[in-house]
N, C-alpha and C positions, 0 to 999 in steps of 0.2 A: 821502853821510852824513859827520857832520861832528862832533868835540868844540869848542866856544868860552869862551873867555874872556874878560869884560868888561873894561872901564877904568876899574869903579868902586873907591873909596879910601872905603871905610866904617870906621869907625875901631870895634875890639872889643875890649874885653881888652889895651890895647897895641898890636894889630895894625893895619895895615889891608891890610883883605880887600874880597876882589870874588867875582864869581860863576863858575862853569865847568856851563855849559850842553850839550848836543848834541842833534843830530837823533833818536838813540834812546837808550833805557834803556840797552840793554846798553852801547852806546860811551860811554852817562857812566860806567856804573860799572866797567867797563874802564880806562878812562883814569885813574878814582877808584883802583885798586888800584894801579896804573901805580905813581902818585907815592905811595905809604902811604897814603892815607886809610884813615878806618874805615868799612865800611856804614854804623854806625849815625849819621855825619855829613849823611847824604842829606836832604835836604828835599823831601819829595813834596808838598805842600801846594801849592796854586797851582801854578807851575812847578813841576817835577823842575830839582834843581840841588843841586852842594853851593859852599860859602864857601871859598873860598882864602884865605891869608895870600899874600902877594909872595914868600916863598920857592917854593911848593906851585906857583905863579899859575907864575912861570920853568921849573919842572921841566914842566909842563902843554905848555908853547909850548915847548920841548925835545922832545917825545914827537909832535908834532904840529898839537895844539889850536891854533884860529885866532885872532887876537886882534880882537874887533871893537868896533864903538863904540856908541852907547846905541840909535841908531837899529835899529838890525841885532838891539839885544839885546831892546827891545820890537818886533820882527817876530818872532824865534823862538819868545818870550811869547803873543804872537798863536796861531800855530799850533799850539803846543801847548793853547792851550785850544781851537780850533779842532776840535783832533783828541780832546780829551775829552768838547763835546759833541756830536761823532759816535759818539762811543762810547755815547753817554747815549741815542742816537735821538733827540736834542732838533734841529730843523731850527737848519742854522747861520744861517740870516737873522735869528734872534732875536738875537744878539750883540746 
């Protein structure tokens, strides 16, 4: 099990942010408290993820968090909806 961090540069507010994903809930929101975040920054919609700024993103890869590339970030994308519609009982051949 694992927290990651993307290499995306989304520009917000001033910022640019990227994403901090992981294999389960608890180790995102683990990791999320780690560096300060807020709960209420979590984004469950689609993926579970929250938005890093480059400061947040370095504290993250400081505690652990893996840094990986877009491929790697649409395969964990993958799975997690994978593992949502098993939860749904919906057969995963439907993707």
């Amino acid at each position: 099990m694992a927290v990651y961090v993307d290499r995306a540069r989304h520009p917000f507010r001033g910022m640019m942010m990227c994403h901090m994903l992981a294999d389960s809930l608890d180790e995102l929101h683990a990791m999320a408290l780690a560096i300060g975040m807020k709960r209420e920054w979590f984004q469950p919609i689609s993926t579970p993820h929250y938005d890093l700024d480059v400061e947040l993103r370095a504290m993250a890869v400081e505690r652990g968090a893996i840094e990986i590339d877009r491929k790697r970030t649409v395969q964990i994308i993958r799975e997690w909806r994978k593992m949502k519609l098993r939860s749904a009982d919906i057969p995963v051949r439907m993707i």
